[in-house]
C-alpha positions as a Markdown table, in Angstrom:
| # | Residue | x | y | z |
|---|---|---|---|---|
| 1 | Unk | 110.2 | 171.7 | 169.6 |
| 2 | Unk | 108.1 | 173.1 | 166.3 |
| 3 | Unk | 108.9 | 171.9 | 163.4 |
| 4 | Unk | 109.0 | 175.1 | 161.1 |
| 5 | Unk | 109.9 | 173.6 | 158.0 |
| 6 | Unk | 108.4 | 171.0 | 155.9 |
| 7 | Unk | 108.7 | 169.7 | 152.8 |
| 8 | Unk | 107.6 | 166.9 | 149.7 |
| 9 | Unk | 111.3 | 165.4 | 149.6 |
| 10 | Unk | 110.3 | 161.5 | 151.4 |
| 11 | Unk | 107.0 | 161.2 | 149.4 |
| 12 | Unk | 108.4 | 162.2 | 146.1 |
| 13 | Unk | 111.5 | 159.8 | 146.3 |
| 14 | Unk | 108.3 | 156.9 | 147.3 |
| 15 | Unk | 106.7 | 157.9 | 144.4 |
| 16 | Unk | 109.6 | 157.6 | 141.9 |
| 17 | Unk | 110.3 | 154.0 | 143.6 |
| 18 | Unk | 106.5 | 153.1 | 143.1 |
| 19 | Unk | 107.0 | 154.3 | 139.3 |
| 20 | Unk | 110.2 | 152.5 | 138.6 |
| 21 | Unk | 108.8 | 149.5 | 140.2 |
| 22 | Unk | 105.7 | 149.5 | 138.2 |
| 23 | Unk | 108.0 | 150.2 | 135.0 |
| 24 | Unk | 110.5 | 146.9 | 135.7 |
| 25 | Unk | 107.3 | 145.0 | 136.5 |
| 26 | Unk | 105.5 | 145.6 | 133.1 |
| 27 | Unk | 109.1 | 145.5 | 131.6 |
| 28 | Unk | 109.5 | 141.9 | 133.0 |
| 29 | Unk | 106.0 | 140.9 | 131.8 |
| 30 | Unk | 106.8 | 142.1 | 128.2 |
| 31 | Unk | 110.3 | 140.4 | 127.6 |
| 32 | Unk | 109.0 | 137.1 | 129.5 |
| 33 | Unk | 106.1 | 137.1 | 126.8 |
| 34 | Unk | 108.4 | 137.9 | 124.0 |
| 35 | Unk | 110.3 | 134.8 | 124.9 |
| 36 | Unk | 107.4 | 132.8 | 124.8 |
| 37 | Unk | 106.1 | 134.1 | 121.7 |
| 38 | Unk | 110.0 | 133.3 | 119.9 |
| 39 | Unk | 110.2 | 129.9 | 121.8 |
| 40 | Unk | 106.3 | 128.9 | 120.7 |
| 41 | Unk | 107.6 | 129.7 | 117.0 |
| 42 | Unk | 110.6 | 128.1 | 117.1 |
| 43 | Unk | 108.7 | 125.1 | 117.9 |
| 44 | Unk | 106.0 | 125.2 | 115.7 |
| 45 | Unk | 108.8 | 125.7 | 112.7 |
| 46 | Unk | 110.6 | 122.8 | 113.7 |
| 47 | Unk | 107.6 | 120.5 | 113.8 |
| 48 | Unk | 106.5 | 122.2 | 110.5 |
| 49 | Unk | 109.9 | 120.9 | 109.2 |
| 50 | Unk | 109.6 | 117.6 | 110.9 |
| 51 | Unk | 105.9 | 117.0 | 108.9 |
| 52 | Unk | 107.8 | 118.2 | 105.6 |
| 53 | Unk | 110.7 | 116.2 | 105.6 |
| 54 | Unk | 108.7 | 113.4 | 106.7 |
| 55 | Unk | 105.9 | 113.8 | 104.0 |
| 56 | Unk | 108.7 | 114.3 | 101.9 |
| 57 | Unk | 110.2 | 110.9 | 102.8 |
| 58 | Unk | 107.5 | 109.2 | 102.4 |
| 59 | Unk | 106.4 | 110.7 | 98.7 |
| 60 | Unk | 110.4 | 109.7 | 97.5 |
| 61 | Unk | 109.8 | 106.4 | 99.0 |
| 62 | Unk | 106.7 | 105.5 | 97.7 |
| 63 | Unk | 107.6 | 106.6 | 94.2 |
| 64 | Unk | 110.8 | 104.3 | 94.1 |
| 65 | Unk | 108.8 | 101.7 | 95.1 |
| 66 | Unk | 105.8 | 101.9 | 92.9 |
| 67 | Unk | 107.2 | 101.7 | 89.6 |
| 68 | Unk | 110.0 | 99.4 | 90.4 |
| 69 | Unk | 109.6 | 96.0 | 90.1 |
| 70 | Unk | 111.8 | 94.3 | 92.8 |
| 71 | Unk | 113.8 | 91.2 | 92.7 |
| 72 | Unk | 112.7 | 89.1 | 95.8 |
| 73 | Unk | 116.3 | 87.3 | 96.0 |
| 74 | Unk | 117.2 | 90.3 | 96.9 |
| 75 | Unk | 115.4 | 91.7 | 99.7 |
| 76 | Unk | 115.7 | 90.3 | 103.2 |
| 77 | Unk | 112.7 | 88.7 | 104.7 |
| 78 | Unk | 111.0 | 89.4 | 108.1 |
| 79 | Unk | 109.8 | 85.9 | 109.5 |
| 80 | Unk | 107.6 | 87.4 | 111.7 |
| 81 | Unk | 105.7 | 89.7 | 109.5 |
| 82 | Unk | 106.6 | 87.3 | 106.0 |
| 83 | Unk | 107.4 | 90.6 | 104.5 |
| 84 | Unk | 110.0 | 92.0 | 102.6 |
| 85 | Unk | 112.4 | 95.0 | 104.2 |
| 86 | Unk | 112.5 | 97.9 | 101.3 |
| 87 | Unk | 114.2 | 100.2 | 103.6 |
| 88 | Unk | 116.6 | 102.1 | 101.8 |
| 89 | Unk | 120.0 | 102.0 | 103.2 |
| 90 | Unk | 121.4 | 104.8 | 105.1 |
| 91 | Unk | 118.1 | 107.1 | 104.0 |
| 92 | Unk | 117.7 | 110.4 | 106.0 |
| 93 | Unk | 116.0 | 113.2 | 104.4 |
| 94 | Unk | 118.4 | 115.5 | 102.0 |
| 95 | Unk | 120.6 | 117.8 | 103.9 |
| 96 | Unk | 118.7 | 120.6 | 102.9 |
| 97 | Unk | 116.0 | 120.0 | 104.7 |
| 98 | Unk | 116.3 | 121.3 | 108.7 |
| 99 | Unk | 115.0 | 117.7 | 110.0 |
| 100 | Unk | 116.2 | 114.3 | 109.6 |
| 101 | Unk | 114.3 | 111.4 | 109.2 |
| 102 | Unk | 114.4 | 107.7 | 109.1 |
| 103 | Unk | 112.7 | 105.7 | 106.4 |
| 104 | Unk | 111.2 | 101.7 | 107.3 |
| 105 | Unk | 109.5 | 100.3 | 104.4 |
| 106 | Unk | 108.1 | 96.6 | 104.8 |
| 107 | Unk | 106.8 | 95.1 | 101.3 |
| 108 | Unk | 104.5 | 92.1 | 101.0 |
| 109 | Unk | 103.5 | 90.6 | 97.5 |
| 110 | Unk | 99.9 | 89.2 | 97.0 |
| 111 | Unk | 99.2 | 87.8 | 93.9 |
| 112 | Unk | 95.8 | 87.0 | 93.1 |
| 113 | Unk | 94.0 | 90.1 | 95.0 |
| 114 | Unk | 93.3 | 93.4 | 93.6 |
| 115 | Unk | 96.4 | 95.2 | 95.6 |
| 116 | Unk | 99.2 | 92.6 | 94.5 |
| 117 | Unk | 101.6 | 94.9 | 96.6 |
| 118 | Unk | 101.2 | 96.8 | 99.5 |
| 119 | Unk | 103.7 | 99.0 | 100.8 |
| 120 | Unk | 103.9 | 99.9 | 104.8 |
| 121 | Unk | 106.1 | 102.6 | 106.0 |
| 122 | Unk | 107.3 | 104.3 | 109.3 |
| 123 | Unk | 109.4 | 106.9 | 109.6 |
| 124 | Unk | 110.6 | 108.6 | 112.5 |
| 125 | Unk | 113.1 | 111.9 | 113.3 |
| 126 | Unk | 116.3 | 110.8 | 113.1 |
| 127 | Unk | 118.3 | 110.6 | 116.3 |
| 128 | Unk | 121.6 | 110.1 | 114.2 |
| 129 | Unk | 122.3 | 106.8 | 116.7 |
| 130 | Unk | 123.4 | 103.7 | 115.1 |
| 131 | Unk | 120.1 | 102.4 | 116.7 |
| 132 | Unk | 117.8 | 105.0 | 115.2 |
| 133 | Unk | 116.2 | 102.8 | 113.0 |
| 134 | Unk | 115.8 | 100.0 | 114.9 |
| 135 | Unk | 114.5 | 102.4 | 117.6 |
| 136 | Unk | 111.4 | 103.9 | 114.9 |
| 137 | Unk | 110.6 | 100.4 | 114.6 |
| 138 | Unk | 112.4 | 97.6 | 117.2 |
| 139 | Unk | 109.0 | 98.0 | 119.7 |
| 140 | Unk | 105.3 | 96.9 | 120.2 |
| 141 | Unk | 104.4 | 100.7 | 119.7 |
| 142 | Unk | 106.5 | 101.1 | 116.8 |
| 143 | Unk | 103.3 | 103.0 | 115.1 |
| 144 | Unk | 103.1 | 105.4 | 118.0 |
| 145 | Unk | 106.8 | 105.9 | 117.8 |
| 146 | Unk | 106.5 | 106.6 | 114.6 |
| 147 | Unk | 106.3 | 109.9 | 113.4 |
| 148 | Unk | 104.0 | 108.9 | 110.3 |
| 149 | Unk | 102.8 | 105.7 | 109.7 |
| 150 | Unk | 101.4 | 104.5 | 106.0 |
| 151 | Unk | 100.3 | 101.8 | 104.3 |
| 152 | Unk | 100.0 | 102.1 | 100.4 |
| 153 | Unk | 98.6 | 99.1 | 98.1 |
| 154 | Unk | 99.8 | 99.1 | 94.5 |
| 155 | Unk | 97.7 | 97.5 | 91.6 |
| 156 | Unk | 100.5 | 95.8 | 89.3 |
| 157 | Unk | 97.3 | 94.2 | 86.9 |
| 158 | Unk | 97.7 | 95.0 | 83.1 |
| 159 | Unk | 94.5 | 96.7 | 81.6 |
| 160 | Unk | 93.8 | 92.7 | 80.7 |
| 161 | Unk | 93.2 | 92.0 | 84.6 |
| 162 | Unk | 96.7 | 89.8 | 84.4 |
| 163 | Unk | 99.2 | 90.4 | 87.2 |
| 164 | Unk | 102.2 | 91.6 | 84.7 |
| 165 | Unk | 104.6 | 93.3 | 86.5 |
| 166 | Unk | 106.3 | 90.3 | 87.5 |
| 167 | Unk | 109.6 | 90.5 | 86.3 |
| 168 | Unk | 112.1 | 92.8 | 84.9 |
| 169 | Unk | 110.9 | 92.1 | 80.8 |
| 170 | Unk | 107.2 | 93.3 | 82.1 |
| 171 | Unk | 108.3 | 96.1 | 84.4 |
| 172 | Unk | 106.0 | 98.5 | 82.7 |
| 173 | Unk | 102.8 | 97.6 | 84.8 |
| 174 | Unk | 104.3 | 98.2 | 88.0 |
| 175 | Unk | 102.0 | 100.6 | 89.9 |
| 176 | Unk | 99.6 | 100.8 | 87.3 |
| 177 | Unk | 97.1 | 101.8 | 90.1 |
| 178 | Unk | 97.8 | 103.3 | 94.0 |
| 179 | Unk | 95.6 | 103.1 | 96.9 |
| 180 | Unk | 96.6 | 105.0 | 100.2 |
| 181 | Unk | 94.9 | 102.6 | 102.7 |
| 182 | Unk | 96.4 | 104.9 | 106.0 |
| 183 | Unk | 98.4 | 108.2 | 106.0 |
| 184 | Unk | 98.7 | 109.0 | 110.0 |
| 185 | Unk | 101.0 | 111.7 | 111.8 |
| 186 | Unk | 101.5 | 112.5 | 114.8 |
């Protein structure tokens, strides 16, 4: 038997699988890194949006505390910390922004020091739970929960050295001077 006739048909159709296979393997590689690269900035957005509308909270916070002087009958008392709780009610961060947060203010009033206020904040995402403020702060790690933890000391002292924002007739020394003792983010 002589085999009179030969031809290229088998090891072209090897090639063009070899090709194609090559092809959907780079393809693969390409679409699986463009859904990292979408994925990575989609998280590095939202956490960009998570530090804004925190910062954000904390700035809105801090501003409606400093100049305001505030009537002690009126905020509950923490036995354990003998502060007072400034947490706004029912604060998340406007619905413009893309993330929510929860605001946890603690005041405590020292009169006689130089700081005769200091303000301590945490605020965490919102997890839109009734327990989602209790959760930012109800634990022993409540400043590692926390998505940024600050403490800010407000000088209430008129240019005389007395303490005169202490009342409602006086209110125009409030916050006469800010100190931002810790600012820390996760």
């Amino acid at each position: 038997m002589t085999l009179t006739n030969r031809d290229d048909r088998g090891a072209v159709l090897l090639m063009a699988m070899a090709f194609l296979l090559a092809g959907s393997i780079v393809a693969m590689a390409l679409l699986s890194w463009t859904e990292t690269a979408i994925l990575s900035d989609v998280h590095a957005r939202q956490a960009a949006d998570l530090r804004f509308a925190a910062n954000a909270a904390a700035q809105v916070t801090i501003e409606q505390q400093r100049y305001t002087y505030q009537v002690l009958s009126t905020l509950p008392v923490d036995p354990t910390t003998n502060a007072w709780d400034c947490t706004p009610p029912n604060f998340n961060a406007s619905p413009t922004m893309k993330a929510a947060v929860v605001v946890f203010c603690q005041i405590q009033f020292q009169p006689g020091t130089t700081a005769s206020r200091v303000l301590t904040l945490s605020i965490c995402q919102a997890t839109y739970s009734p327990t989602a403020l209790a959760d930012c702060v109800g634990t022993a790690d409540a400043k590692q929960l926390a998505y940024l933890s600050a403490q800010i000391s407000f000088n209430d002292y008129s240019a005389s050295g007395v303490q005169a924002c202490t009342g409602l007739a006086n209110r125009w020394s409030c916050g006469t001077g800010m100190t931002i003792n810790r600012w820390q983010s996760r």
